[in-house]
Backbone bond lengths (Angstrom), bond angles and torsions (degrees), N, CA, C in turn:
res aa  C-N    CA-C-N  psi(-1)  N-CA   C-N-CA  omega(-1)  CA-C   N-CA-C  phi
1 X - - - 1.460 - - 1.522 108.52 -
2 X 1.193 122.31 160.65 1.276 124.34 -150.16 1.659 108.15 -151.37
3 X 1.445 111.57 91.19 1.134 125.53 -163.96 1.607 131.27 -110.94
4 X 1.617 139.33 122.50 1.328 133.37 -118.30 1.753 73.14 -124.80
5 X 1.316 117.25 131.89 1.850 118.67 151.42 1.399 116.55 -135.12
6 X 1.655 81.26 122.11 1.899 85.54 179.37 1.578 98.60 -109.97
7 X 0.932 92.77 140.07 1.445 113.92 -173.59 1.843 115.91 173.48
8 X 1.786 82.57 131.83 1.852 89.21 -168.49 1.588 104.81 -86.65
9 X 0.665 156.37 29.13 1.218 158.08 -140.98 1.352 107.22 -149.50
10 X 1.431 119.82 64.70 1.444 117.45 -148.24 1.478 116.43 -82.73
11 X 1.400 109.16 3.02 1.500 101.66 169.91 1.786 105.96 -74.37
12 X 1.120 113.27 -46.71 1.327 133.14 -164.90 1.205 93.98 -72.61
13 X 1.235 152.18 -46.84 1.452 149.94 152.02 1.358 104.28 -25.58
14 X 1.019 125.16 -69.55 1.493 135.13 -169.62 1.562 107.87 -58.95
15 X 1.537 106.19 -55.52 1.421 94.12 176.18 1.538 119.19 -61.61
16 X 1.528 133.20 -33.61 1.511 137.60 165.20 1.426 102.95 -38.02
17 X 1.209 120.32 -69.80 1.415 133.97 -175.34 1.385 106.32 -31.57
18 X 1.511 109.40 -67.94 1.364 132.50 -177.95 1.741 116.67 -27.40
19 X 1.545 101.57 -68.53 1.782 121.86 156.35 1.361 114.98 -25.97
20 X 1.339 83.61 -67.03 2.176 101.16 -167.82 1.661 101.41 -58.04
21 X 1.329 109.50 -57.86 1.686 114.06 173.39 1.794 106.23 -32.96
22 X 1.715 112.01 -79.06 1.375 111.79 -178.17 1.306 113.32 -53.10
23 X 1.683 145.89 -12.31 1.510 115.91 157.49 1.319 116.98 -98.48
24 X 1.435 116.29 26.17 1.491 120.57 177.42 1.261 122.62 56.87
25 X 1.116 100.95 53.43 1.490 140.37 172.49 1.595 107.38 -97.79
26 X 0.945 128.90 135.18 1.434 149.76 -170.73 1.606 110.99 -102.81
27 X 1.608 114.61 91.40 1.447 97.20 -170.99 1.448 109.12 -128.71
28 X 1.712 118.40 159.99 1.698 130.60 163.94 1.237 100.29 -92.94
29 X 1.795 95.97 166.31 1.937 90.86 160.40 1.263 69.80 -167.48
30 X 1.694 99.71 134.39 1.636 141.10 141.62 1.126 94.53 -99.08
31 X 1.991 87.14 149.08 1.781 101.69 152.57 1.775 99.70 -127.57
32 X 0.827 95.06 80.79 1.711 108.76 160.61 1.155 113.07 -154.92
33 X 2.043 114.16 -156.01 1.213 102.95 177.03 1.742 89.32 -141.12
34 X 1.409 105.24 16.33 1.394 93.11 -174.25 1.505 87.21 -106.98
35 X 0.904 131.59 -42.24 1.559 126.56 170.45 1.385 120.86 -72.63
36 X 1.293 128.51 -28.90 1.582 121.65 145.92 1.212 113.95 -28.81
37 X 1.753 115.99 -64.27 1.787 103.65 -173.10 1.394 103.73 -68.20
38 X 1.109 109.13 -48.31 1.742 92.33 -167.43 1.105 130.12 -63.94
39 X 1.617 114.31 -15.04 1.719 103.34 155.64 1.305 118.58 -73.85
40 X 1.311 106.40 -39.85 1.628 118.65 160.55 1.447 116.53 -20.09
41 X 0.857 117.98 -59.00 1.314 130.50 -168.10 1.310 117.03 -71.16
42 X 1.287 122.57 -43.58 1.281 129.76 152.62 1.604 126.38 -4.41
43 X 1.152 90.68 -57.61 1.955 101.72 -178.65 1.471 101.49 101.78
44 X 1.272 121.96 -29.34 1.733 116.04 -152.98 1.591 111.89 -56.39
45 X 1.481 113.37 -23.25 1.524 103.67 -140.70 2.057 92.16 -104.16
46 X 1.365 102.44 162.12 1.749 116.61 -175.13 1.729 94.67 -79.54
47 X 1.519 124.05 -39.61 1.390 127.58 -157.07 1.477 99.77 -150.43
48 X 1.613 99.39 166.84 1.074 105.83 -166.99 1.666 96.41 -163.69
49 X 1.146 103.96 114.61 1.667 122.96 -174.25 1.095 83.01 -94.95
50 X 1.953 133.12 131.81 1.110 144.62 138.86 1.194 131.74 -94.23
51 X 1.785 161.18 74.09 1.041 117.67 169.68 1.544 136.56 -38.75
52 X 1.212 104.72 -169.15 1.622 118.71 174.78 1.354 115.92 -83.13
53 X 1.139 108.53 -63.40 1.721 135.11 -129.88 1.783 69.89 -127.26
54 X 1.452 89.05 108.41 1.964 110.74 167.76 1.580 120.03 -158.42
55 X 1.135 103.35 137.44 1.407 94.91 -177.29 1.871 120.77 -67.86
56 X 1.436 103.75 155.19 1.640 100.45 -157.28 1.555 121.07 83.15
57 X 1.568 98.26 -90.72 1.194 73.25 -177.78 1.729 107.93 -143.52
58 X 1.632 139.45 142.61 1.467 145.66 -121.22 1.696 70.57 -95.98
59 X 1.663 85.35 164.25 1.498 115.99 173.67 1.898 114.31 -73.66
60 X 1.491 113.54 -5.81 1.608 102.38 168.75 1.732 107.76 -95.74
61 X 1.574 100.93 -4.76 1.286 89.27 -171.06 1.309 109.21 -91.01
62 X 1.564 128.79 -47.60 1.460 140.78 148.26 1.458 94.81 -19.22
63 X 1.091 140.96 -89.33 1.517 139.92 -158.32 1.446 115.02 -41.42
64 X 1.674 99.66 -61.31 1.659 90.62 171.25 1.497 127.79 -54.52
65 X 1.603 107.36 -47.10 1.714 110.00 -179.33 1.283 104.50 -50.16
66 X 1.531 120.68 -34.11 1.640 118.60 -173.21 2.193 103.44 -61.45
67 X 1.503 90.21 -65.50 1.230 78.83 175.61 1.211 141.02 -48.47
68 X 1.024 125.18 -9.03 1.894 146.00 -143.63 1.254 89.14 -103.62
69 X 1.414 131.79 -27.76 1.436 125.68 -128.51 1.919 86.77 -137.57
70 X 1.555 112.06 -0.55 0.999 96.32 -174.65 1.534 129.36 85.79
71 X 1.111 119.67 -8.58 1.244 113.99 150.38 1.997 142.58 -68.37
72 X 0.739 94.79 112.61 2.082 100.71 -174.95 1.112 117.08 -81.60
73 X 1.648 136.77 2.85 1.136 146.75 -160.91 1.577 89.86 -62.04
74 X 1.365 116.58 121.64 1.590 108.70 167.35 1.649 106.58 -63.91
75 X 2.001 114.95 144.98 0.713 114.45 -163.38 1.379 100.09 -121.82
76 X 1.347 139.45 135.51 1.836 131.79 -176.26 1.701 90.04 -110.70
77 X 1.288 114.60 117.82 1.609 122.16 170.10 1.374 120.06 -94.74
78 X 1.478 109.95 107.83 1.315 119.65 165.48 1.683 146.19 -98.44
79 X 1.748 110.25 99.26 0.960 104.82 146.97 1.504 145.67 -168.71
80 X 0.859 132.74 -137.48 1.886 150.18 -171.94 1.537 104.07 -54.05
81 X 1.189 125.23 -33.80 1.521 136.39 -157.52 1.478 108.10 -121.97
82 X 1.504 106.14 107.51 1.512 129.93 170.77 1.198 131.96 -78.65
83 X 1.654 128.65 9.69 1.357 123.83 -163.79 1.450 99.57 -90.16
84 X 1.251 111.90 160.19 1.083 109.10 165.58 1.921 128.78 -63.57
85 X 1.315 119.22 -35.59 1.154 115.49 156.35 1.570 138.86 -45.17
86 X 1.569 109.77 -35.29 1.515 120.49 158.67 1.621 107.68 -60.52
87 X 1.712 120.05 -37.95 1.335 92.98 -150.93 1.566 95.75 -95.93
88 X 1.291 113.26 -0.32 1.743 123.31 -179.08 1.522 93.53 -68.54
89 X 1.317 117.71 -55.97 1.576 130.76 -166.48 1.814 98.52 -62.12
90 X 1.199 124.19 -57.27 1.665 124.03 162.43 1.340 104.31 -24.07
91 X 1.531 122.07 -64.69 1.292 105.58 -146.22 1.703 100.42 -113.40
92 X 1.364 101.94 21.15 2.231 109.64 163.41 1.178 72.08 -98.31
93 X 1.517 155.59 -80.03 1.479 113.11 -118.99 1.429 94.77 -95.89
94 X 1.412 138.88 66.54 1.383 141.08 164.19 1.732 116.63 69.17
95 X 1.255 119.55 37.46 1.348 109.15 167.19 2.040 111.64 -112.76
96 X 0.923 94.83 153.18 1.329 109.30 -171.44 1.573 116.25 -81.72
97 X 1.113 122.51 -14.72 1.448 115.42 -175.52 1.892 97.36 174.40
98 X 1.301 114.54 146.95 1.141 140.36 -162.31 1.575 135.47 -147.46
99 X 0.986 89.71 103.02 1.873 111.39 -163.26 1.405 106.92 -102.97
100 X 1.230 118.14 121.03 1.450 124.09 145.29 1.193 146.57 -83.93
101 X 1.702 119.38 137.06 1.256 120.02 -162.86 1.410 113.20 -86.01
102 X 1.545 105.55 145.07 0.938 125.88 19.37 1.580 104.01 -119.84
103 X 1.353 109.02 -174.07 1.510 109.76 -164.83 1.632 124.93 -169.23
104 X 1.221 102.97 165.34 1.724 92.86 -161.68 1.733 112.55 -84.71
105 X 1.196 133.78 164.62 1.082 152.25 -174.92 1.164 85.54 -49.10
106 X 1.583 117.27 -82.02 1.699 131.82 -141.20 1.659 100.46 -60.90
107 X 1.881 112.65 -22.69 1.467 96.92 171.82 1.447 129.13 -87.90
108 X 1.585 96.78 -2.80 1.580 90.18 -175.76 1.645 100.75 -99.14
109 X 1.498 133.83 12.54 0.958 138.45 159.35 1.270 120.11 -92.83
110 X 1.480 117.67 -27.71 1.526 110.56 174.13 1.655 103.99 -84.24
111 X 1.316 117.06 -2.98 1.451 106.95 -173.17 1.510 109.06 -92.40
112 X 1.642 121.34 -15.73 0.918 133.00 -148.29 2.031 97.83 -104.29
113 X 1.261 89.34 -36.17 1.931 98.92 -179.43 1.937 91.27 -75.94
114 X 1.220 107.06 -46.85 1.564 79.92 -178.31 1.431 134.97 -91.82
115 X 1.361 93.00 -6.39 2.243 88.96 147.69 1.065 119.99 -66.31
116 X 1.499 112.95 -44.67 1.555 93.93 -164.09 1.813 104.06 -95.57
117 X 1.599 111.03 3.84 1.446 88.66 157.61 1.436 125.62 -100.68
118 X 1.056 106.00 22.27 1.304 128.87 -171.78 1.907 101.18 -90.42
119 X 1.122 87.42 -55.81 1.544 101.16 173.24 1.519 117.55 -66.95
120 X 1.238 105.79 -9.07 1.891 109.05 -175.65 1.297 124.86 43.54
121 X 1.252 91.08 68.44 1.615 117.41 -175.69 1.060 105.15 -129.37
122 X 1.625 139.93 -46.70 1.015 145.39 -172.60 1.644 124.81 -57.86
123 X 0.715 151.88 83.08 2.035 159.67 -176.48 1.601 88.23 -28.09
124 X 1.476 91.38 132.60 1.829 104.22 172.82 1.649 100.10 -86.37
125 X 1.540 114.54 134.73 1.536 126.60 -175.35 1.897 84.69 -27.64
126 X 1.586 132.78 -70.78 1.501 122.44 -167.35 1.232 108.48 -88.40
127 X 0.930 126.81 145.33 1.821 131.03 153.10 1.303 125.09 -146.28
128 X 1.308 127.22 147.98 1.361 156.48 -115.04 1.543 92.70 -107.92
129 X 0.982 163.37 -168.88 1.260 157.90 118.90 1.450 123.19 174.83
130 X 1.616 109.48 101.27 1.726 132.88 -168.70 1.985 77.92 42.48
131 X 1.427 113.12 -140.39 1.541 109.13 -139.95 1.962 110.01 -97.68
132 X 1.580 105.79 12.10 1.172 113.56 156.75 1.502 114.11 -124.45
133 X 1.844 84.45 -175.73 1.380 103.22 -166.29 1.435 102.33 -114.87
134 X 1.780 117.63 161.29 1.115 114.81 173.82 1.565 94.41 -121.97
135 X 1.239 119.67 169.66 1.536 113.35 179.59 1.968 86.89 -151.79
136 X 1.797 108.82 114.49 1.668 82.56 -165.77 1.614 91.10 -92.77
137 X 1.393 141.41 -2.31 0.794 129.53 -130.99 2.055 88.91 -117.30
138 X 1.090 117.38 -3.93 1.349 123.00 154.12 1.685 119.89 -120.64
139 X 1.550 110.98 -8.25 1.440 118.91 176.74 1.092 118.00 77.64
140 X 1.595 112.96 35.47 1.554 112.66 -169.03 1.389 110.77 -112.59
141 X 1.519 125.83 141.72 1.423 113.93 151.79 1.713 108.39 -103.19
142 X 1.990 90.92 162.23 1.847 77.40 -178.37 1.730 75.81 -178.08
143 X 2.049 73.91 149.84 1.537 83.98 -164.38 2.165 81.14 -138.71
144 X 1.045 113.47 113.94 1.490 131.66 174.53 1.336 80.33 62.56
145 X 1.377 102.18 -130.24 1.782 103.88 -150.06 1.688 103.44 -95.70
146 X 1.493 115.87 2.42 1.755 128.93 140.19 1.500 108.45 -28.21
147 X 1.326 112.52 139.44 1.368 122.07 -172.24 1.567 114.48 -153.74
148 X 1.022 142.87 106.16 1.249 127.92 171.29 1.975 119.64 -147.02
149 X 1.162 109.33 149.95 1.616 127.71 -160.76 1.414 98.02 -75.14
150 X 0.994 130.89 158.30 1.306 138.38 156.95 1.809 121.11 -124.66
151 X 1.255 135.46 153.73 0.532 124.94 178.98 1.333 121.11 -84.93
152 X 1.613 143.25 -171.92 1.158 131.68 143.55 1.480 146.84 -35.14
153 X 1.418 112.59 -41.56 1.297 119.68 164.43 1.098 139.24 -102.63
154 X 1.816 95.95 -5.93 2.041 113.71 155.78 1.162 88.96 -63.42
155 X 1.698 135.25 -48.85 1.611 119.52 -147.66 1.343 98.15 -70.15
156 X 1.401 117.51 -61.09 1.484 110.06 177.04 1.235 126.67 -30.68
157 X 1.490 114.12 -74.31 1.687 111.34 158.19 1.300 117.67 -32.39
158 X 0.841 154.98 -99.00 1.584 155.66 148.10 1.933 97.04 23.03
159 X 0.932 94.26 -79.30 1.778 94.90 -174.82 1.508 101.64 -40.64
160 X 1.267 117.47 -70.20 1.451 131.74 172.70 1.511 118.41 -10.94
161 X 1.531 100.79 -65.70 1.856 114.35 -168.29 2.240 91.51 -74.12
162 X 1.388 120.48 -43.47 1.633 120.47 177.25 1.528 89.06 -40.61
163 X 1.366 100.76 -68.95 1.791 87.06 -146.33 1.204 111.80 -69.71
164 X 1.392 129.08 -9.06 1.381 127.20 171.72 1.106 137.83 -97.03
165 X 1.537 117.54 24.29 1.627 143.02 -136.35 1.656 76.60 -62.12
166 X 1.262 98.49 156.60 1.694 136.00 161.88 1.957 105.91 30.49
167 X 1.792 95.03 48.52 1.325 131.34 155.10 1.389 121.76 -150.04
168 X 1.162 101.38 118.86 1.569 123.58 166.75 1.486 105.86 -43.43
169 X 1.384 116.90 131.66 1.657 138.28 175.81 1.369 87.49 -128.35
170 X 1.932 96.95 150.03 0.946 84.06 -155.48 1.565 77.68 -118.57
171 X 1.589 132.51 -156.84 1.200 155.73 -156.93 1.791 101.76 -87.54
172 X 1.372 104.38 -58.52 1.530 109.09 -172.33 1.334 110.21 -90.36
173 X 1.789 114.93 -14.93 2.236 107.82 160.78 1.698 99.45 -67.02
174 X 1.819 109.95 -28.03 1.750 72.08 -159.04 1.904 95.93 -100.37
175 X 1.146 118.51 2.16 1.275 125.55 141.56 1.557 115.82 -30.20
176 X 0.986 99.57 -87.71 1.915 111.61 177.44 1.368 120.86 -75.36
177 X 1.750 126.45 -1.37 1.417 125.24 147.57 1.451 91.89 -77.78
178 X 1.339 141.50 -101.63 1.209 154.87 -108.52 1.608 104.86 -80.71
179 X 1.427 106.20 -41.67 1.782 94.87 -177.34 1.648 103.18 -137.85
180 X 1.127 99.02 19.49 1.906 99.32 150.72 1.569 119.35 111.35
181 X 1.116 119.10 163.37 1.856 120.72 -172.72 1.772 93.84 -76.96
182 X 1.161 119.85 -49.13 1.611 98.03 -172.58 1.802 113.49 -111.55
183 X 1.361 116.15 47.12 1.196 132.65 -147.31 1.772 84.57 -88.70
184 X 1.503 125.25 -168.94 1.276 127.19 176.58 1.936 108.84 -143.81
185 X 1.273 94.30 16.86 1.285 107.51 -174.65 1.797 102.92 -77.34
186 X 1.407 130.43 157.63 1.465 124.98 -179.69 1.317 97.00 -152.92
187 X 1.474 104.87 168.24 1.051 124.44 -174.72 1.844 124.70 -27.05
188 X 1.981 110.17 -42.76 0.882 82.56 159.68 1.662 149.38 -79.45
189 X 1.233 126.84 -14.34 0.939 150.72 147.41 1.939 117.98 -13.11
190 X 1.454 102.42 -58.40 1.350 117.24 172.33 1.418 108.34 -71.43
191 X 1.624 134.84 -48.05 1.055 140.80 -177.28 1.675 106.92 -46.46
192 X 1.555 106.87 -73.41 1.433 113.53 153.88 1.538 121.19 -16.54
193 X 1.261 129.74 -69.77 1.430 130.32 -166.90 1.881 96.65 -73.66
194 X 0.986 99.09 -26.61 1.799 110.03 179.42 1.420 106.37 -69.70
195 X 1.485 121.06 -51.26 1.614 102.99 155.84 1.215 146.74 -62.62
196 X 1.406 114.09 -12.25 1.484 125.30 -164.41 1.514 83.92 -102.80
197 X 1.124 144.52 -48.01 1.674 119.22 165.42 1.190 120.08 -46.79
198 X 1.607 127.97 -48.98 0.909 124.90 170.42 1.432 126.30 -29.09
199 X 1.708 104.90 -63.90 1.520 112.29 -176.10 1.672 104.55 -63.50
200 X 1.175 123.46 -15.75 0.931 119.56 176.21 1.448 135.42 -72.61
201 X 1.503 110.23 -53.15 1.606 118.12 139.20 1.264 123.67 -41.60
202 X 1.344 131.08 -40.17 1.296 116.10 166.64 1.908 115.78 -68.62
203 X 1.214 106.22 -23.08 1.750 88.53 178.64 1.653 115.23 -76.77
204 X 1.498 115.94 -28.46 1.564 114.42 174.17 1.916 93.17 -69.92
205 X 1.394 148.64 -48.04 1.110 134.98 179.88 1.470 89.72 108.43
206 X 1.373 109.48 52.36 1.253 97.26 -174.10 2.090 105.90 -112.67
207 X 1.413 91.43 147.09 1.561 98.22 -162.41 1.737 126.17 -54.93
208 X 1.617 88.74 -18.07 1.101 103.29 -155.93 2.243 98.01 -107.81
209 X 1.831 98.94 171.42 1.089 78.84 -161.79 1.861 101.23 -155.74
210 X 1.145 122.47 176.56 1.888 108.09 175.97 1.265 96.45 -116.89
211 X 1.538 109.23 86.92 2.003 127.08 148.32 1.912 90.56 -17.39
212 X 1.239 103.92 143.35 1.522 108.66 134.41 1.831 122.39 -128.04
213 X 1.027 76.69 153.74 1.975 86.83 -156.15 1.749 88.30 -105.06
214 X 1.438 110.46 121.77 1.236 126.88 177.98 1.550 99.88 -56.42
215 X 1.441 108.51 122.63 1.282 122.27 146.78 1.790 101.14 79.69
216 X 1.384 116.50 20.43 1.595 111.38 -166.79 1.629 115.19 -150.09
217 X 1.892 95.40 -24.47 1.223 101.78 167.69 2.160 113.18 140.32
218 X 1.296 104.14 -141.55 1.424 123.95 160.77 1.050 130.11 -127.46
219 X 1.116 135.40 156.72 1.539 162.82 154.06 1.227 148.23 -130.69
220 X 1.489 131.83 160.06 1.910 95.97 -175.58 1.358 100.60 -134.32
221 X 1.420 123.95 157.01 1.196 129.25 -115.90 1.687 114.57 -178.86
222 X 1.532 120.17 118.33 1.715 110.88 -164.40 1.477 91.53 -70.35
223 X 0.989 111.84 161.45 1.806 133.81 -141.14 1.421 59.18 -108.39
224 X 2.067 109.29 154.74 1.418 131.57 164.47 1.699 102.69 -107.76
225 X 1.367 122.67 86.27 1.285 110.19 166.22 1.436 124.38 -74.14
């Protein structure tokens, strides 16, 4: 998952980051508000930690332009001010949930699994898929008494192609899902992790398989024997 925090307050940025890093969480951090939207805008990211209070431009205004523009990225708004009028104003200009600082780890993680499973995006610990299984929550695929590990960024990939069943992803989304918005990783890189699933589906014997679609990307797909 792939998670955006703007926030000027760059120790506290860092420590967010820090969290999100140890549950293998994939994260940015701006501290502005003119670069908040514009990654914002992007589309790439699962979440989106906003403060309020940013230079340029405030965290209700980022939210609305996001919404305006068509973006659904659930948004968690963070900040300093508890009245109820701030947190009414959070959640008119399009944010999804609203936390005040300061606050514990374990809540900004339970707040964070239920936006975005809220949004049904998130991979259930098992899932179903043509004649295997994925399990993300040990990183396994397995097909009858077939068993095999995945790594970190097969799992990601793997999550990636589930939630996007019978849509093409392309090379540079799972670029900027899997190893980040200003990462230096390229195409081959993905190709690579794209074979090692491969070989991997082939050792459970599993039917199914990741098509690549000239010039547009991957997908997965019951194998034509």
């Amino acid at each position: 998952m792939n998670i955006l925090i703007v926030e000027d307050e760059k120790r506290l940025a860092n420590a967010l980051k820090q969290i999100l890093l140890e549950q293998k969480y994939m994260a940015d951090v701006v501290n502005d508000g003119n670069d908040g939207l514009d990654y914002g805008l992007s589309g790439i990211y699962d979440l989106i930690i906003l403060d309020v209070m940013l230079p340029y431009r405030d965290g209700f205004e980022i939210a609305a332009e996001l919404r305006k523009n068509k973006i659904e990225t659930p948004i968690l708004m963070l900040t300093a001010k508890d009245t109820i009028h701030d947190k009414v104003s959070g959640l008119d200009s399009g944010a999804d949930d609203y936390m005040t600082k300061p606050f514990a780890p374990e809540e900004l993680l339970a707040r964070i699994k239920a936006l975005t499973r809220r949004r049904g995006e998130v991979i259930l610990d098992k899932t179903e898929f043509g004649d295997f299984n994925f399990n993300a929550s040990t990183s396994t695929l397995s097909k009858g008494s077939k068993e095999v590990h995945l790594n970190y960024k097969e799992a990601e990939i793997m999550k990636l192609l589930i939630a996007n069943r019978d849509i093409i992803i392309s090379k540079e989304d799972i670029i900027t899902k899997v190893w980040g918005y200003d990462s230096d990783a390229g195409n081959n890189n993905v190709e690579a992790y794209v074979s090692f699933l491969r070989r991997k589906l082939n050792f459970i014997q599993s039917s199914t398989e990741i098509k690549s679609v000239k010039k547009l990307g991957y997908r997965l797909e019951k194998r034509n024997d």
